[in-house]
N, C-alpha and C positions, 0 to 999 in steps of 0.2 A: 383929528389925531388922538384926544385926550379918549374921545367914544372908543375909537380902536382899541385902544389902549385896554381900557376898563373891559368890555367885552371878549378882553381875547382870554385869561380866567376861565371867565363863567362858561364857556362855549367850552373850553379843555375839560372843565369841569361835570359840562352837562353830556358832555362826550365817552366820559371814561368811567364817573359813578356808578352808572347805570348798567355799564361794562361788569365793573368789577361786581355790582351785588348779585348779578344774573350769574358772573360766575361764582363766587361765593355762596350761594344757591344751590349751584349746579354740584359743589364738592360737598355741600353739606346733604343733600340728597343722594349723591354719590356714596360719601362716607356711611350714612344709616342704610342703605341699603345693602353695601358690602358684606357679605357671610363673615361671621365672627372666629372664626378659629378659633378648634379647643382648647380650654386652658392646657397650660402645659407646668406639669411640677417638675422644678428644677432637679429634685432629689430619685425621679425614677426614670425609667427608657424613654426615649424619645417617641413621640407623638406622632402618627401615621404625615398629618400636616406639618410637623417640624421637621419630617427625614424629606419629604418631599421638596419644601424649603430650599434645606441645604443641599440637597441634591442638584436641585435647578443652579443655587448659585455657584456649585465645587463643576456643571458643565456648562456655564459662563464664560464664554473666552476674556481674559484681563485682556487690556487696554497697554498698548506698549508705555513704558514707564522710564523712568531716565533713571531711579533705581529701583533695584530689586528688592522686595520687603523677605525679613529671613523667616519662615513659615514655621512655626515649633507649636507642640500639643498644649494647651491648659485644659482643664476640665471645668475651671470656672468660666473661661474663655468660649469653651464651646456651649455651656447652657444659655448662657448671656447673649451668644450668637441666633441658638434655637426661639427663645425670646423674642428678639429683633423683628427675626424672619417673620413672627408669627402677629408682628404689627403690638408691642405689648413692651411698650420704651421702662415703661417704671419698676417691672418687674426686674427687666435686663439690667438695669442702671446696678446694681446690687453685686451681679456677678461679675460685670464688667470694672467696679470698683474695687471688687476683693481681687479681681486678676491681675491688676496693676500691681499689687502689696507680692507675689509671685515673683522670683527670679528668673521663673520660664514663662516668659513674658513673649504673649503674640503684638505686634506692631500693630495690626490693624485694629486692636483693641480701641486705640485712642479714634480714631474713625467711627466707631461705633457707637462709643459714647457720648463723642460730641454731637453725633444725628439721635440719640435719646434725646438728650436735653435737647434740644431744640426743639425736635419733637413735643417736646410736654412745655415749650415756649419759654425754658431757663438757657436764655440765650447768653447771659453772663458767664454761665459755668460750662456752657457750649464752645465759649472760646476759649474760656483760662483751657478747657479742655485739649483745642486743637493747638495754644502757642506751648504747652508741656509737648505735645507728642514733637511739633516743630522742631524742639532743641534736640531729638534724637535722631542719629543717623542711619538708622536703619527703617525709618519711616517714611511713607510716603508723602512730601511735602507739596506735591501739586496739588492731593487733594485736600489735606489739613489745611493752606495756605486757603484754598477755594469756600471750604466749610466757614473759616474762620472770618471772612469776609464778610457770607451770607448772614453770620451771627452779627459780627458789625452792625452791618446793612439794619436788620431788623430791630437793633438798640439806636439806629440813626444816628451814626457814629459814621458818615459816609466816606470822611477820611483815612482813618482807620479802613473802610472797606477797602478804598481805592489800592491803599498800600498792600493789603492783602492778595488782591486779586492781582496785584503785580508778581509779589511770590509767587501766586501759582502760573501766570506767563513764563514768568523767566525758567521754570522749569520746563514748559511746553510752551509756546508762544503762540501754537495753534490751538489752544485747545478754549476753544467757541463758548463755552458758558461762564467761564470768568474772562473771556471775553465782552461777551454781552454784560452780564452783569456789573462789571468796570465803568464801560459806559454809562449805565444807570446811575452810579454813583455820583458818577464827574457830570452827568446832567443836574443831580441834587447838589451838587459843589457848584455851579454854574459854570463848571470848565467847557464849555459849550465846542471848541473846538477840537478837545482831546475826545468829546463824547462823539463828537460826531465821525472823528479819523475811529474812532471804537466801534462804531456802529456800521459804518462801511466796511471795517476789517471782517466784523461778523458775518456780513453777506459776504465775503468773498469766501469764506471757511468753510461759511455752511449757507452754499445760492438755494437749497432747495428747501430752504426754513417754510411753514407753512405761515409765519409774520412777515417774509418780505415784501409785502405789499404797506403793512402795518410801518416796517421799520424804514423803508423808504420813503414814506410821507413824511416822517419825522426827523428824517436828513433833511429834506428839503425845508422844513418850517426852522431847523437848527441853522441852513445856508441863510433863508431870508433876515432871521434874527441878529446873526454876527454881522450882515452886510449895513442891516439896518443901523446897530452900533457903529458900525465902523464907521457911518455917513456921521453919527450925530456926536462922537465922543472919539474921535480918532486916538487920542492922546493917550485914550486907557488900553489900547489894545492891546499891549505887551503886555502892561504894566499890571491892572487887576481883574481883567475879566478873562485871562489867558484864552483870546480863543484862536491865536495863532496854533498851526499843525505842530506844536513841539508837545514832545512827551514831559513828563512832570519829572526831575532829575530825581533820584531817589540814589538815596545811600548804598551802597555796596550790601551790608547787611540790613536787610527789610524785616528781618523778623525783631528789629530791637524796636521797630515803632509797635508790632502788636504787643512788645510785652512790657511797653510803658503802662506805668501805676497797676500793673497784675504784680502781686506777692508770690515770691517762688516761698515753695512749699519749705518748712522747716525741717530741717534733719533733727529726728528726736528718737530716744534709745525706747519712747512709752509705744506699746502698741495699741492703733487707731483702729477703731470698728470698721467695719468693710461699709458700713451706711454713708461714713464722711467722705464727700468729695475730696482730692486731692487737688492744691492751688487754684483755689476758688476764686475769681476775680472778683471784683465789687462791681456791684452794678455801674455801669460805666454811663453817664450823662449825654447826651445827647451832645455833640457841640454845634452851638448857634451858629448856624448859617445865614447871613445876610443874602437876599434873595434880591438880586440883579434887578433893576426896571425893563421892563423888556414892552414892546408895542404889539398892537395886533396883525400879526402877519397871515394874508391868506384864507382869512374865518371859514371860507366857504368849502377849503381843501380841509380845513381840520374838522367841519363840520361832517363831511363825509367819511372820518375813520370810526370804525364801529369799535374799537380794542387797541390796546398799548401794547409791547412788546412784554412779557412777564420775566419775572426772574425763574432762570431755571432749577428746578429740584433739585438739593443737595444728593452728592455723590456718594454712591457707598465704596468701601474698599478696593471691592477689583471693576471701579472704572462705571459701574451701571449703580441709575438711580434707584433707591432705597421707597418702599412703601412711606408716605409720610401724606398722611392726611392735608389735603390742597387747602383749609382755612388755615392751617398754619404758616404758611408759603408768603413771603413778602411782593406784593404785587410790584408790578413796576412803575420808578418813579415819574411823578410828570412833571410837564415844566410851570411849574409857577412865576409867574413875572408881579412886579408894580408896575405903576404907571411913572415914568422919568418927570421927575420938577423939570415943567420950562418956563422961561420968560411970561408964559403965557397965562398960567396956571400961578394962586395962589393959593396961600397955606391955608383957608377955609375952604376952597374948591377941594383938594388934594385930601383935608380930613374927612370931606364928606364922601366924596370917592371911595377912600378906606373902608370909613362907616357902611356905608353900602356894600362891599365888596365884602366885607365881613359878615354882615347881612345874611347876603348871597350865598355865602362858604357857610354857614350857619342854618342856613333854610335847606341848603342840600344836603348838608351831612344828618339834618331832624329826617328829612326826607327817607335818605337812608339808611339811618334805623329805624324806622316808623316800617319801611317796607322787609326790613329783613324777620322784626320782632312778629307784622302780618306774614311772612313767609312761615316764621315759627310757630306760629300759632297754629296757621292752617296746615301745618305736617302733624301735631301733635294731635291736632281735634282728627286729621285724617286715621293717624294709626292710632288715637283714641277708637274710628267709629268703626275698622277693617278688625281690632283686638276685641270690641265689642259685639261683632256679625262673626266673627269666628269662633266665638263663646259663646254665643245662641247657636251656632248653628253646629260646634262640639254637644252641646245638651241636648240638643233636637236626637242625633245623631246616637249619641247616649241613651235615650230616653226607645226611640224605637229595635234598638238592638238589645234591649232589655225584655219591649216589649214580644220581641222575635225570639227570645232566649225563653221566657217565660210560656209562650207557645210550643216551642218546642220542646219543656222539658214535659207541660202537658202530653204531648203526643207522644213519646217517648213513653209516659207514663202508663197509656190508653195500651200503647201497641206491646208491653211487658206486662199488663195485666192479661191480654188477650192470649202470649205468647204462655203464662203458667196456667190459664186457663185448659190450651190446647196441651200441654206437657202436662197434667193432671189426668186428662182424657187418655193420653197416651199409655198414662204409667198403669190406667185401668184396664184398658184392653190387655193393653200386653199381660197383666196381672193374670187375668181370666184365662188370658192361651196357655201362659204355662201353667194354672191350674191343672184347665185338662187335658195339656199335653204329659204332667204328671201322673195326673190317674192312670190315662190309658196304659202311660209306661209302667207304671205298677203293676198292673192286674196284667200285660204282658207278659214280664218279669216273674209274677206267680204263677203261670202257668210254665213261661221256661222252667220253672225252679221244679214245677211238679214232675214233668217230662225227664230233666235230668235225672232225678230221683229213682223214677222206675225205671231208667234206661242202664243207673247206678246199680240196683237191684240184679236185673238183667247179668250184668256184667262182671259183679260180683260173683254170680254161681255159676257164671259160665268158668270163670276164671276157679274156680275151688275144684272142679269137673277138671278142667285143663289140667291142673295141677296136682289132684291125686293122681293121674291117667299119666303123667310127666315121672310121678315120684316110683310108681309100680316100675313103668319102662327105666328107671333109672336102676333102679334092683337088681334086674335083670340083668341090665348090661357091666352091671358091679360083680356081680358073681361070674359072668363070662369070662368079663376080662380077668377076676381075680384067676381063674383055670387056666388062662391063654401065658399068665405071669408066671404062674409055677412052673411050668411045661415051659416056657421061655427059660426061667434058672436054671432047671436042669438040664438044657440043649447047653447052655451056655457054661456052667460046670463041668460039665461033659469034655468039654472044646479047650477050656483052659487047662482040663488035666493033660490032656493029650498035647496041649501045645508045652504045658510045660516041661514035661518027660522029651517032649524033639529036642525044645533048648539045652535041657540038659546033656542032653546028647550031645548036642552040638559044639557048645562049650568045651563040654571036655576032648573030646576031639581038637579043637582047635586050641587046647591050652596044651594040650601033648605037644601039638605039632611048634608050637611056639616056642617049648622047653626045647625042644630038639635041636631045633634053629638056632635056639639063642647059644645052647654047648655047642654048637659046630661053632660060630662067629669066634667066640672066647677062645676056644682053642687054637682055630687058625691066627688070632691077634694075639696068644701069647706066642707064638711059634715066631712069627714076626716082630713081636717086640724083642725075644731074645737072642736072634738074629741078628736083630741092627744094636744090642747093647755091645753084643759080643763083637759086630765088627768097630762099634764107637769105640771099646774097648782098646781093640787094638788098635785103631786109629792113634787117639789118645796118648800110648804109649808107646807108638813111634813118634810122635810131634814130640813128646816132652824127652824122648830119649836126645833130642835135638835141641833143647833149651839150653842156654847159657846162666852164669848165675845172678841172681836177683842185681836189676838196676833198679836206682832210688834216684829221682830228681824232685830239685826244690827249687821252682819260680818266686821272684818278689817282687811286688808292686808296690813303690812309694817309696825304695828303701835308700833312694837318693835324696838327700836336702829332708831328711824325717823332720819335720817340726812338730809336735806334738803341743804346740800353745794356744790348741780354742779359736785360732783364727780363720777357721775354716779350710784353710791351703794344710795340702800335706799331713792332717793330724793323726794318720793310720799307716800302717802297712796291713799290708796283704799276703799271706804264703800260701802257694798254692804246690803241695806237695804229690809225686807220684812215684809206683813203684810197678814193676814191669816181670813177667817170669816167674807168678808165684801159681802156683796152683789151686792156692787156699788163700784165705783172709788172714793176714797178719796177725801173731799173737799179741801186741803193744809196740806202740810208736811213742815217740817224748821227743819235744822239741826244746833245745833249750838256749836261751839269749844269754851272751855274758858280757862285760864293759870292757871300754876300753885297754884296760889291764888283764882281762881275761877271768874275773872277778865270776859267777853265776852272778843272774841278773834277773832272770824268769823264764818260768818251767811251763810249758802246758804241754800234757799229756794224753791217754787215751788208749782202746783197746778195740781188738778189731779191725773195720774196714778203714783206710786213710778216708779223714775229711776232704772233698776236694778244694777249699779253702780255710786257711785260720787267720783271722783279726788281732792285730794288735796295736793298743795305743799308746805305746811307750813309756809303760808305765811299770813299775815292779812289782811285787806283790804285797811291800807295804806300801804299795802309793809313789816311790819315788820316781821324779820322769830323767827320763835319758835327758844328757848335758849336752849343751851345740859344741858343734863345730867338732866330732869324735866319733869315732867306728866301733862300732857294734858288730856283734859277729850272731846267727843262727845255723844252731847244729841241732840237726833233726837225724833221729835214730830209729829206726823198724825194724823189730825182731818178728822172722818168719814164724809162721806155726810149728809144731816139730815134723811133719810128715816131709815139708817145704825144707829144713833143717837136714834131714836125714837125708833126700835125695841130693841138694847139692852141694853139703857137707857146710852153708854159711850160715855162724849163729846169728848173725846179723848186719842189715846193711846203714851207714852214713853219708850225710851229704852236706855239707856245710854253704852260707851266703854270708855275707858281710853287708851292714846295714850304715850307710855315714848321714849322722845327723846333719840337720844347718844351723842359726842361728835361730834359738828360740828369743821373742818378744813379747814377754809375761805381762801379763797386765797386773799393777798393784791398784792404783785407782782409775774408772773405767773414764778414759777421755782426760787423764790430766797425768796420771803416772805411769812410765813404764820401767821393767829391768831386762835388763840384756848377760846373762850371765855365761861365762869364757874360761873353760881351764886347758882350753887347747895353744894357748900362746906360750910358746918355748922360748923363756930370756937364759941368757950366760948362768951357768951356775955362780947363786951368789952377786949377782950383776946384776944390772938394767938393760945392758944392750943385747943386738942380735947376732954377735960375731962371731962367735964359738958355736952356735947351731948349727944344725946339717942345711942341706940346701933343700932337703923335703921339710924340712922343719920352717925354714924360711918362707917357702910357698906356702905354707899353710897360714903363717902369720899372716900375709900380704892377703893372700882371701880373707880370713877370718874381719883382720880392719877396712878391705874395700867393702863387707856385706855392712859392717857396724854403720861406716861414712854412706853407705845407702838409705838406713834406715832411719839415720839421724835426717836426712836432706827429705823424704819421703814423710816424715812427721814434720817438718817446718815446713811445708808447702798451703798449709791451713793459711797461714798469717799470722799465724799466733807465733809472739817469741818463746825459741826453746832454749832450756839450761840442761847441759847433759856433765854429772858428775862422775868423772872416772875413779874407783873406788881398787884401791890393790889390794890384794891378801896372800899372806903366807901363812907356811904349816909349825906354829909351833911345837916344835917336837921335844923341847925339854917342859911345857907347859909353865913356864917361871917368867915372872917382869921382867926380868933384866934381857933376857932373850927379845922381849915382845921392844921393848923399850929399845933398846940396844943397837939391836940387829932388825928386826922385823921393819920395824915403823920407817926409821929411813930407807931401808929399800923396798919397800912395796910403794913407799911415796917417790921413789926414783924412777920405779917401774911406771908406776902411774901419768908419770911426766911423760916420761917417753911412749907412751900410748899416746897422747896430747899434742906430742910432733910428729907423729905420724898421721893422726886423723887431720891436722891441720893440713899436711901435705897432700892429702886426699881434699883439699878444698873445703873445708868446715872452720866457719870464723872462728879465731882463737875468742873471743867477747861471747862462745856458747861453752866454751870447754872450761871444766874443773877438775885438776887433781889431787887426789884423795888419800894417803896411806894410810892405810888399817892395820895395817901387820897381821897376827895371829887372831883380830877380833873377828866373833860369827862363823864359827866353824862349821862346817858342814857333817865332816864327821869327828867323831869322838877319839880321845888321846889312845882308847884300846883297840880302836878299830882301826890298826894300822894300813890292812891292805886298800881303805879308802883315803885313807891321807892325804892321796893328788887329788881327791877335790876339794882342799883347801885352798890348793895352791891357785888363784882365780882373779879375771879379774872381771868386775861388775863396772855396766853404764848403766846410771839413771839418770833416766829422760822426764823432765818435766816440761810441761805446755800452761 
């Protein structure tokens, strides 16, 4: 049993060393081999191998996830990403550091970072890494929780793993690599029963693992081992080797065990370089595990497994593992046992057992670095002697393409000497032909030149010949024609005398007969004009022996309601005068206007023919305008001419119209004052009342104050309040105070009342009315101008708004 025992170690040992340095070999040959990516500067366009990169991982399908990470832009975020992709952690670490200090903050930052570090094997700051992103919820905690484990794991912190790798179950429960890896843990923790319910969970997730052959031997050495305990130490089976099927009870919140003794990061107002890590944990200690005594179970099955189950590759972001060089990668753990104290065994057996077994674990681990450091060597001396036969055999290569350049600029040289040789040759021939193609053409040329010369000759005297013999026959023909022109003038002199003497003839003949003509016409058209004068004549004076004597009529337009106050309505008349039975134009007509009293008022006159209209605008000839509410009268006069006179004995005809004003509304201020002025109201002589007037006189009163109470209601329709002040006047006719005092003032202020009750009875609030006595004050007219006197006699409303 004790042989078992001690042998079951070294045989684990000599099983899996071997394993791992062949693979560890196989990554580090791997990794020197892999094409390096170009560098990439963070500060310009992306790199043909960085877009390519990202491209493959943006059409990656993600991994369903229990949450959604929220996606937003950095710019530090994505160099640091280009970085990554591009296998090149230390450079990323920088942008991924400054993109955290960013309020536009990508989630999977924290993902990235912690697989930097790791990467570069700062596993301490790999996790402070993944337990910061932890605390936030918009991060993906399956994988942080998984990274963070892996970081554990490799600081040998296996506890801490376990716990980790349970956060990332509990988010996924299927999800096979912190599956597996869990179990690894709890193998290194000796939870022999929890690794091994971990290591069957595995195979059932993922049966088609290319390890189940690996991880099912190692169930079965996990079944032999626990049964073995159980035979020999019943007691502890619950109690400290846990290797009943129970899960390990874990807190509710798991992330407070990864972030024991990690320092959360300080809130400080100073700003930190992008270089410093954020909540950097301390390097976390290993905690001592006491390592179970376990016996040798099966030697011969363990001797047959060629590999251990590995830990799988850290996750990147959306779910797919991330480039990370395989030496850096935590192998997976074995089982290590003692050999159990029995009855049997004493404490110098059992020390030297140790001693040896340490020995043993001592000689394999020389072993395997002895063979890795030969591994190293001989890649080193390899692409020492492939860098050295490539640089002989670039100089070789060098030396002959020199030797071929040097050749050919010889020949090159031979064949451009040979070539100005033959273009020499050339330029000489050709020289020599146009020589004598020169000459011949010369001495050609002088004999053309001689030939044109005499043939010049020639043609010269033939042309002097031509040209006398041109200039004789031109003579000739100069003198003919000059004979043929004279004899021409005279036919043609000749021709015109005689044509002129016809015309003449003829002319006068037909100017006779014209005269003739035209006294016959005139004669018969006065015989005819004084024919029809003579019977117009009579005509005439039988019609007029039939006339009646001159009628005069006088139309008027406007001459009802005349107002002449500028308000557009009413401010003209019109006379449209006519006269009928005159035989001539009138000698003067006169129209004249006179007032009420029968006063002259205005004159417009004239001579001649009637105008068929006259204008007037109520106005007199100094200016004064007609008073409301009073008849005007026009009498229009036409004296005939005297022939008109003499035949039917009238010196002159009349026609009279009557004109009745309305109530004029004067404007004193334009939009705030008006006056209303009135001498047509008839009171009692000496009175205020209406009882002694006629009853035409009454009717005139009652229109005159229905038109006032019209115009008062028609100015208050604004909204503006109105004050209208009733103002009396009488005609002092002795021009003395004691009159004006005495007599005047109290009854024109009597009158004035009584204007006040009648406008009121017309409906006008008494709260607008004021009355006024003035007596004899503002006269109108003068103490000498007595026939104007009544328009003193008056009464005024003013209207204020």
């Amino acid at each position: 049993m004790k042989k078992n025992f001690i042998l079951f170690p070294l045989i684990f040992s000599l099983i899996f060393t071997p394993a791992f340095a062949q693979k560890k070999k196989a990554s580090a040959v791997k990794k020197a081999n892999k094409p390096v990516p170009a560098a990439v500067n963070p500060t310009t366009t992306k790199s043909p191998e960085a877009k390519t990169a990202v491209d493959k991982l943006k059409k990656t399908p993600a991994k369903k996830q229990k949450k959604e990470a929220v996606i937003v832009y950095n710019e530090d975020f994505v160099k640091g990403e280009e970085l990554f992709l591009l296998n090149k952690p230390e450079e990323a670490i920088a942008y991924f550091e400054k993109s955290l200090q960013s309020e536009n903050l990508d989630p999977k930052v924290y993902i990235y970072l912690g697989v930097c570090y790791y990467q570069i094997e700062q596993y301490d700051k790999s996790l402070a890494v993944c337990v910061q992103g932890l605390a936030k919820e918009e991060t993906d905690h399956k994988i942080l929780a998984y990274n963070a484990g892996n970081s554990c794991y490799a600081m040998g912190n296996y506890m801490r793993a376990d716990a980790s790798y349970a956060i990332a179950l509990r988010e996924d429960e299927n999800y096979s690599p912190a599956v597996l890896n869990r179990a690894n843990a709890q193998l290194k923790l000796d939870h022999l029963g929890d690794a091994k319910d971990n290591y069957i969970k595995y195979l059932e997730i993922e049966p088609e693992t290319p390890q189940r052959e690996k991880i099912e031997e190692l169930i079965r050495l996990l079944e032999a081992e626990i049964e073995r305990r159980a035979k020999e130490k019943p007691e502890l089976v619950n109690a400290e080797f846990n290797i009943e099927n129970e899960k390990m009870d874990l807190p509710d919140e798991l992330e407070k065990i990864l972030a024991d003794d990690i320092p959360q990061e300080k809130k400080s107002d100073e700003k930190v370089p992008s270089e410093i890590v954020h909540s950097v944990a301390p390097e976390l200690p290993s905690e001592p595990v006491e390592k179970k005594p376990m016996e040798r179970v099966d030697s011969e099955k363990i001797a047959e497994k060629k590999e251990t189950p590995i830990i799988p590759e850290l996750v990147g972001p959306d779910g797919e593992p991330p480039y990370i060089p395989p030496e850096q990668l935590m192998l997976a753990p074995v089982v290590v046992a003692k050999v159990p104290e029995t009855k049997e065994n004493s404490g110098l057996a059992r020390n030297a057992e140790k001693l040896r077994l340490d020995d043993d674990m001592k000689r394999f681990e020389e072993e395997y670095r002895r063979e890795m450091e030969e591994a190293r060597r001989a890649e080193e001396a390899r692409r020492a002697a492939e860098a050295e036969e490539s640089r002989r055999k670039i100089e070789e290569e060098a030396r002959i393409a020199e030797e071929k350049r040097r050749k050919a600029a010889e020949e090159e040289e031979k064949i451009a000497a040979q070539k100005r040789a033959l273009e020499e040759e050339r330029r000489n021939l050709e020289k020599a032909k146009m020589d004598a193609e020169i000459e011949a053409q010369k001495r050609a040329l002088e004999e053309q030149q001689r030939k044109m010369e005499e043939s010049m000759r020639a043609f010269e005297e033939n042309q002097k010949r031509i040209a006398e013999e041109n200039r004789r026959k031109m003579e000739e023909d100069a003198r003919i024609a000059e004979e043929k022109r004279k004899i021409e003038e005279e036919r043609r002199a000749f021709e015109a005398e005689q044509q002129r003497v016809m015309e003449e003839t003829r002319k006068k003949a037909e100017e006779e007969a014209k005269i003739k003509a035209q006294e016959e016409i005139r004669r018969a058209a006065e015989e005819k004009a004084q024919k029809e004068a003579e019977a117009k004549e009579a005509a005439k004076k039988a019609e007029m022996a039939k006339w009646p004597a001159p009628k005069l009529t006088l139309d008027v337009k406007g001459g009802e309601k005349f107002t002449p106050d500028g308000d557009g309505r009413n401010d003209t008349v019109t006379f449209m005068p006519e006269i009928k039975y005159l035989e001539e134009a009138p000698e003067s007509w006169k129209l004249e206007i006179t007032d009420p009293k029968g006063n002259l008022f205005r004159t417009i006159s004239g001579t001649g023919k009637l105008p068929e209209s006259i204008e007037w605008d109520g106005r007199s000839e100094s200016g004064e305008v007609v008073v409301s509410r009073n008849t005007y009268r026009a009498n229009l006069t036409v004296v005939p001419c005297q022939k008109d006179r003499m035949r039917t004995g009238e010196m002159k005809a009349q026609v009279s119209k009557e004109i009745n004003t309305g109530l004029l509304l004067q404007v004193v201020v334009p939009g705030h004052e008006w006056k209303i002025v009135v001498q047509s109201i008839a009171f009692d002589p000496n009175a205020a009342g209406f009882n002694k007037v006629t009853k035409e006189q009454k009717l005139s009163n009652a229109q005159t104050l229905d038109e006032v109470a019209d115009e008062i209601r028609e100015l208050a329709k604004s909204g503006t309040e109105v004050n209208v002040i009733i103002e009396g006047y009488a005609n002092n006719i002795s021009g003395t105070e004691k009159e004006q005092n005495e007599e005047l003032l109290p009854l024109s202020q009597k009158r004035a009342e009584t204007i006040v009750k009648e406008l009121i009875k017309r409906g006008i609030d008494p709260k607008l009315l004021t009355p006024k006595g003035l007596g004899g004050a503002s006269p109108i007219a003068d103490r000498d101008d007595r026939a104007n006197w009544w328009k003193n006699r008056r009464v005024e409303f003013r209207i204020t708004q």
